[in-house]
C-alpha positions, 0 to 999 in steps of 0.5 A: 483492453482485455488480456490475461497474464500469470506470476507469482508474487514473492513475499519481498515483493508484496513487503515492498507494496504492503510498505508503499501502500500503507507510506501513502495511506499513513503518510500524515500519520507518519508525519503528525504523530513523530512531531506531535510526539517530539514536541511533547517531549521537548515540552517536557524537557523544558518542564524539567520531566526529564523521564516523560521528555526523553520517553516521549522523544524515543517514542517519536524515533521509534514510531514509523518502524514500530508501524511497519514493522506491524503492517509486515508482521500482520502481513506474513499471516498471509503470504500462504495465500498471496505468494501463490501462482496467480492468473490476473486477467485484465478488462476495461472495466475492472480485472479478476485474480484467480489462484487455486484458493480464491478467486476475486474479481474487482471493478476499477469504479471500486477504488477511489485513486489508483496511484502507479510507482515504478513497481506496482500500481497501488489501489486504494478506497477512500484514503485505505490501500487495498491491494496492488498490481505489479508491474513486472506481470505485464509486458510494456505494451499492456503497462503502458495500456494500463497506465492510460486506463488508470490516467483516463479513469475517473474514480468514484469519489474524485473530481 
């Protein structure tokens, strides 16, 4: 495999990644800290700490799109340097992004799972998301080429 594709990403489609990728790396912590919060807040309620239960249990809501709400924040700082015209040029053995600011070349043994979704394809080292590729930069036949390398590939850390 080895062809070479141009796009530009929009900042609503590194938004969507930025929230997939961060869904799958904070998903336990999306999960534990609502309940863990919630269950606080019942405890308090129950203890008659009526202002602790109920900041706890807003906190609890509140929580999951406080973080994302973070994560794009954080993100916008770079969509300068993301939403650019991009060259990806793909390889058996890892690909490149070449933009007129940076150049970045990545070796797939790099990520330890690469998840695919409908839209992207979502890397991540160790349990953190690292970066995406979309879907809609490929044509079908170098989807579906890419969607076996990642199926086939074996990444560092698994097995």
């Amino acid at each position: 495999m080895d062809f070479t594709v141009r796009y530009e990403p929009s900042p609503d489609e590194v938004a969507r990644a930025l929230d997939q990728g961060l869904a799958r790396q904070l998903r336990t912590l999306y999960v534990a800290l609502p309940v863990a919060l919630a269950g606080a807040g019942v405890a308090c309620l129950l203890a008659g700490a009526v202002g602790l239960g109920v900041g706890l249990m807003v906190g609890a809501v509140a929580f999951p799109p406080a973080l994302k709400w973070t994560a794009r924040r954080m993100a916008r700082r770079q969509l300068a340097y993301i939403c650019v015209p991009t060259t990806l040029r793909v390889a058996d053995d890892g690909y490149a992004c070449v933009t007129d600011q940076s150049t970045t070349t990545v070796q797939w043994s790099m990520f330890t799972r690469i998840d695919g979704t409908p839209e992207f394809w979502l890397f991540f080292i160790g349990n953190q998301w690292s970066g995406f590729l979309p879907r809609r930069a490929f044509d079908g036949e170098q989807q579906a080429a890419l969607d076996g390398l990642f199926a086939a590939h074996e990444p560092a850390g698994r097995g």
